[in-house]
VOGU-3710 file (C-alpha; in Angstrom, 3 decimals, decimal comma):
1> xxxxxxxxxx> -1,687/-23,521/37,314  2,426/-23,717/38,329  3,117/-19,477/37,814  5,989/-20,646/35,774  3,990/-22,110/33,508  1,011/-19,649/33,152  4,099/-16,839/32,775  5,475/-18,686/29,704  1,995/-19,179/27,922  1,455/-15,987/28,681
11> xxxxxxxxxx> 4,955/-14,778/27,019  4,657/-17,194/24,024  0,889/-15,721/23,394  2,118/-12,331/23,621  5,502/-12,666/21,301  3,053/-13,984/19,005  0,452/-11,492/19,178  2,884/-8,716/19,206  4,554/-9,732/15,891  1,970/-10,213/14,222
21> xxxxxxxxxx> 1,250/-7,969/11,034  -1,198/-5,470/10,755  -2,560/-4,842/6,919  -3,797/-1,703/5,965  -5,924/-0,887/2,505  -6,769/2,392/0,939  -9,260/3,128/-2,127  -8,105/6,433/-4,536  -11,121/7,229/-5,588  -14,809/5,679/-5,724
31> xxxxxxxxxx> -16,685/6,330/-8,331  -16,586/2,442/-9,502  -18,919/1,333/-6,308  -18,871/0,014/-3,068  -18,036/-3,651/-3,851  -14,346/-4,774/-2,667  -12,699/-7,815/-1,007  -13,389/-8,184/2,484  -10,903/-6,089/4,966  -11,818/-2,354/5,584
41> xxxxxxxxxx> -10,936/-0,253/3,002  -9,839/3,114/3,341  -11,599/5,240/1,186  -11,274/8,643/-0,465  -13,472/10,300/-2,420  -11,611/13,186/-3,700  -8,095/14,246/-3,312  -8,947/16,723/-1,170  -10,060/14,390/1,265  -6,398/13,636/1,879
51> xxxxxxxxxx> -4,332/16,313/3,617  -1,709/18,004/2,183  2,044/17,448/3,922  3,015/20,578/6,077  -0,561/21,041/7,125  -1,948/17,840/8,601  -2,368/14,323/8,154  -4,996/11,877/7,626  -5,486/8,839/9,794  -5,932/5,220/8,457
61> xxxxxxxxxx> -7,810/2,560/9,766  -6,346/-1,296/9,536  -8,283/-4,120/8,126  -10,204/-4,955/11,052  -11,412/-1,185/11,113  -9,946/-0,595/14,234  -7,705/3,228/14,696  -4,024/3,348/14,282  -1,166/5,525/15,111  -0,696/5,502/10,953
71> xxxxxxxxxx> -1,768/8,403/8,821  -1,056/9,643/5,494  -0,593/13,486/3,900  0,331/14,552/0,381  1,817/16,937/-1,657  1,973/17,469/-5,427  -0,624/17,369/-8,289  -3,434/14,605/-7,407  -6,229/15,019/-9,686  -9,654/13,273/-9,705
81> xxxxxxxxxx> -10,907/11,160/-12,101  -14,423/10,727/-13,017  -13,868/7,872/-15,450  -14,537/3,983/-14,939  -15,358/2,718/-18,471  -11,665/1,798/-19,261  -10,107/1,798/-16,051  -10,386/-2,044/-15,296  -12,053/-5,108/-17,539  -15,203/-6,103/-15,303
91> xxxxxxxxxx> -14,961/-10,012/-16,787  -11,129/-10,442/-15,353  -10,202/-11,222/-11,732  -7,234/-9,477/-11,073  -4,737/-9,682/-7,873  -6,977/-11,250/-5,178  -6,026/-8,525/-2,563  -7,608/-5,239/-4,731  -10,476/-7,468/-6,894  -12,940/-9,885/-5,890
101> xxxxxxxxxx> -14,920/-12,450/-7,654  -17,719/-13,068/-5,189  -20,958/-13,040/-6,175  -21,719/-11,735/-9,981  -18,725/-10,436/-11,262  -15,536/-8,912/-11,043  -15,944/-6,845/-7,875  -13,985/-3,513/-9,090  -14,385/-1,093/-6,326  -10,869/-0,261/-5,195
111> xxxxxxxxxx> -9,534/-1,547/-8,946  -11,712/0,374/-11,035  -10,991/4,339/-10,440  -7,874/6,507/-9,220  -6,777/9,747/-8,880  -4,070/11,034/-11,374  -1,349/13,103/-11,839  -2,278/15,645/-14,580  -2,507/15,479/-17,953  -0,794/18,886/-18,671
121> xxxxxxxxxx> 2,673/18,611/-20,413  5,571/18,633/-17,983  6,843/15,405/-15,547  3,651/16,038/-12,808  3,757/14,063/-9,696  2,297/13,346/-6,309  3,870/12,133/-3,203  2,866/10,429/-0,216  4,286/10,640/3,335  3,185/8,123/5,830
131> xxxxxxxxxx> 3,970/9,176/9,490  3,381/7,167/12,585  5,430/4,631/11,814  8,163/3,152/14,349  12,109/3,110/13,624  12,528/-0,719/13,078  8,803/-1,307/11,727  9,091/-4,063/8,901  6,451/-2,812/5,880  5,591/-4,230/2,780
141> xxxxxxxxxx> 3,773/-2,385/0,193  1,727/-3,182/-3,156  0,204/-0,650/-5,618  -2,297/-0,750/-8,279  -3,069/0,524/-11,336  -5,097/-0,144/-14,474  -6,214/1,776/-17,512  -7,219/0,982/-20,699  -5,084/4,134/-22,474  -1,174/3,580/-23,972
151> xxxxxxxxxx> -0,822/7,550/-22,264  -1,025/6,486/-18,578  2,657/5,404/-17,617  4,117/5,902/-14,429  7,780/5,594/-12,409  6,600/4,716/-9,315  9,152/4,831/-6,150  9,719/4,878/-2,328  11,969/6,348/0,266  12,986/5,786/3,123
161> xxxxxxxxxx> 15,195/8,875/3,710  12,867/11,454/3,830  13,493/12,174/-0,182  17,257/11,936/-0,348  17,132/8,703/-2,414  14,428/6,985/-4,247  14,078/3,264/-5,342  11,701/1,252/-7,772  8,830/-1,437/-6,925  8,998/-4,934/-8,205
171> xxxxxxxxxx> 6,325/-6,126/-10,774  4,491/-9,134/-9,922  1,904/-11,088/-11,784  -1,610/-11,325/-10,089  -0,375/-14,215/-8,292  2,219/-12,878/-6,733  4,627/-14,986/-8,431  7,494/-12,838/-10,306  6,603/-12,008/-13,991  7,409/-13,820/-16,941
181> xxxxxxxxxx> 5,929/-11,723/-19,528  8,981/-10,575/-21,126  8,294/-12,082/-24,896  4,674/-10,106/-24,669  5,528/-6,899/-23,181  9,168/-5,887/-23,901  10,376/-5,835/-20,723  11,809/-8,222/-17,871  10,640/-7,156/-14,684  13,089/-9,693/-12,942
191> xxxxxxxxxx> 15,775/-7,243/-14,125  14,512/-4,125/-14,013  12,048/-2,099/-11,101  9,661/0,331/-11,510  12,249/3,773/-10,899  14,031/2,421/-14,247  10,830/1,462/-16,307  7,209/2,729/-16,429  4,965/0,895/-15,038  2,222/0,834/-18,008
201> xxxxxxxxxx> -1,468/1,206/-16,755  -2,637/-0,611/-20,232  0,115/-3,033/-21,111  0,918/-4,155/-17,020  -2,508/-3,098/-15,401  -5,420/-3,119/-17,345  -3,878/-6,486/-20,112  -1,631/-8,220/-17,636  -3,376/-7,739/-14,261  -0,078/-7,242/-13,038
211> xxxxxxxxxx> 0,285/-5,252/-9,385  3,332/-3,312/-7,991  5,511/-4,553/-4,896  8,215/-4,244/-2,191  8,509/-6,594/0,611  10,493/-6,288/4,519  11,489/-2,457/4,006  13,012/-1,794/7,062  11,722/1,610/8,590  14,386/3,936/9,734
221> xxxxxxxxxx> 13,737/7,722/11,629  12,554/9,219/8,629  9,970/7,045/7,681  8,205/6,318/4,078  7,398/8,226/1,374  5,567/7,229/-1,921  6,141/9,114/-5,466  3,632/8,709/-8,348  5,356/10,127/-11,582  4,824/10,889/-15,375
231> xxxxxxxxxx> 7,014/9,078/-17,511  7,157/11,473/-19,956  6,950/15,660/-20,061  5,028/15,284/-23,095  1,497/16,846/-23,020  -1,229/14,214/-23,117  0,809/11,955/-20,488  -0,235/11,156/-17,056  -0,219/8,579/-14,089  -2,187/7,139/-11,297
241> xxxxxxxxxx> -2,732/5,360/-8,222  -5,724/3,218/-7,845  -5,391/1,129/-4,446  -2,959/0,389/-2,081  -1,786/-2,398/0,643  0,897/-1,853/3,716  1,821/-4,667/5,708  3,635/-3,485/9,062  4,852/-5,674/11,345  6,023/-3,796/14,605
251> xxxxxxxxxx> 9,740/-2,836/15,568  11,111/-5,415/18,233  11,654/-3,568/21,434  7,800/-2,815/21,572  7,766/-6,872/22,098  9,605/-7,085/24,272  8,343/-3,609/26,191  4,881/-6,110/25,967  6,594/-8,816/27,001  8,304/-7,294/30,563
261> xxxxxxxxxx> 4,625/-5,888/31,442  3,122/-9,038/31,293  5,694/-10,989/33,141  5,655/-8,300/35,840  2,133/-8,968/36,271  2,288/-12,382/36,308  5,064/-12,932/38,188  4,162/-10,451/41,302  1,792/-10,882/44,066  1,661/-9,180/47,166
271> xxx> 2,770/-10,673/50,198  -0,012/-11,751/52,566  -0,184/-10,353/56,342
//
């Protein structure tokens, strides 16, 4: 084949490998089963399986189950939670990327458990870093959480200033389309994010199958954090985190890094004697 032709395949094929998204999914808990959609799931059993920021980190696997440079650590009060009962409705498909309906059933294994924040009174939290991330990375997140109890509310928030400033996650229905439930639940979500309103595990999770979201965040130095928070100091109140998705796609200069290899080696051959 003409070498300027194989070189631009080649290029095109690369730029389009090279931007290409990786997905990674993680399971809080596991006490609802084995049974989740299809993708490699991260899973921890306990919160002690996660390490704590300052100490170590814990690496993640992508959907394909192959390593990454991406691991997790955090701080704060995680609790475990041994309860599945009234965590999430069984006969109800919820957002397509955390439940399944294959086979017989709602599959419910990433949906239907979490670890929580602490049901002591005080605002209790948890917070998770996520190193190994590029400056320049494009990530998108979702969260979910679902519980059959009016005391599990939660602000839930990211940063991408290692902690100087926080900001809230969109509320989407289980399509993915924005929410419209305003006239049944009290509150617009196309006005208002997650850092200004509780997301509520019964009213948003567990009745309106509704999931957490924030698309293209643009990854600086500092990377990404994740806060879990009461919404309320009372005793009695608490949060959680059942599953989450991240979506990175890489930074642009490791392109085109791929890109100059591959041209190199196409391009050069050594001259014959």
């Amino acid at each position: 084949m003409n070498k300027p032709i194989l070189t631009s395949l080649l290029l095109i094929t690369a730029l389009g490998c090279a931007r290409a998204s990786t997905t990674f999914l993680i399971d809080f808990n596991d006490p609802a089963g084995d049974a989740r959609p299809s993708g490699y799931w991260n899973e921890f059993d306990d919160p002690a399986d996660i390490a704590t920021t300052d100490i170590g980190t814990t690496a993640l696997k992508d959907s394909e189950n192959q390593p990454s440079t991406l691991s997790f650590s955090k701080a704060g009060t995680m609790t475990n939670s041994f309860s599945t009962g009234t965590v999430f409705d069984s006969s109800e498909v919820g957002p397509s990327w955390v439940t399944t309906d294959e086979g017989s059933g709602t599959q419910i294994g990433a949906a239907g458990d979490y670890f929580f924040t602490s049901t002591s009174s005080g605002v209790q939290s948890f917070t998770l870093t996520f190193t190994g991330l590029t400056s320049g990375d494009t990530v998108s997140i979702d969260l979910w959480f679902s519980r059959d109890s009016a005391n599990g509310n939660g602000i839930y928030t990211y940063s991408l200033d290692d902690g100087d400033t926080w900001q809230g996650f969109n509320v989407l229905e289980k399509d993915g389309t924005a929410s419209t439930a305003e006239a049944a639940t009290g509150v617009n979500w196309n006005t208002t994010d997650t850092s200004a309103h509780a997301f509520r595990g019964r009213t948003d999770g567990y009745d309106g199958l509704r999931y957490m979201n924030i698309s293209s965040l643009n990854i600086a130095d500092d990377g990404l954090l994740l806060k879990v928070a009461d919404s309320s100091a009372l005793d009695g109140k608490w949060t959680a985190l059942s599953a989450a998705r991240l979506i990175v796609i890489p930074e642009p200069s490791s392109v085109l890094l791929m890109l100059g290899g591959i041209t190199l080696l196409v391009t050069f051959r050594p001259r014959r004697a």
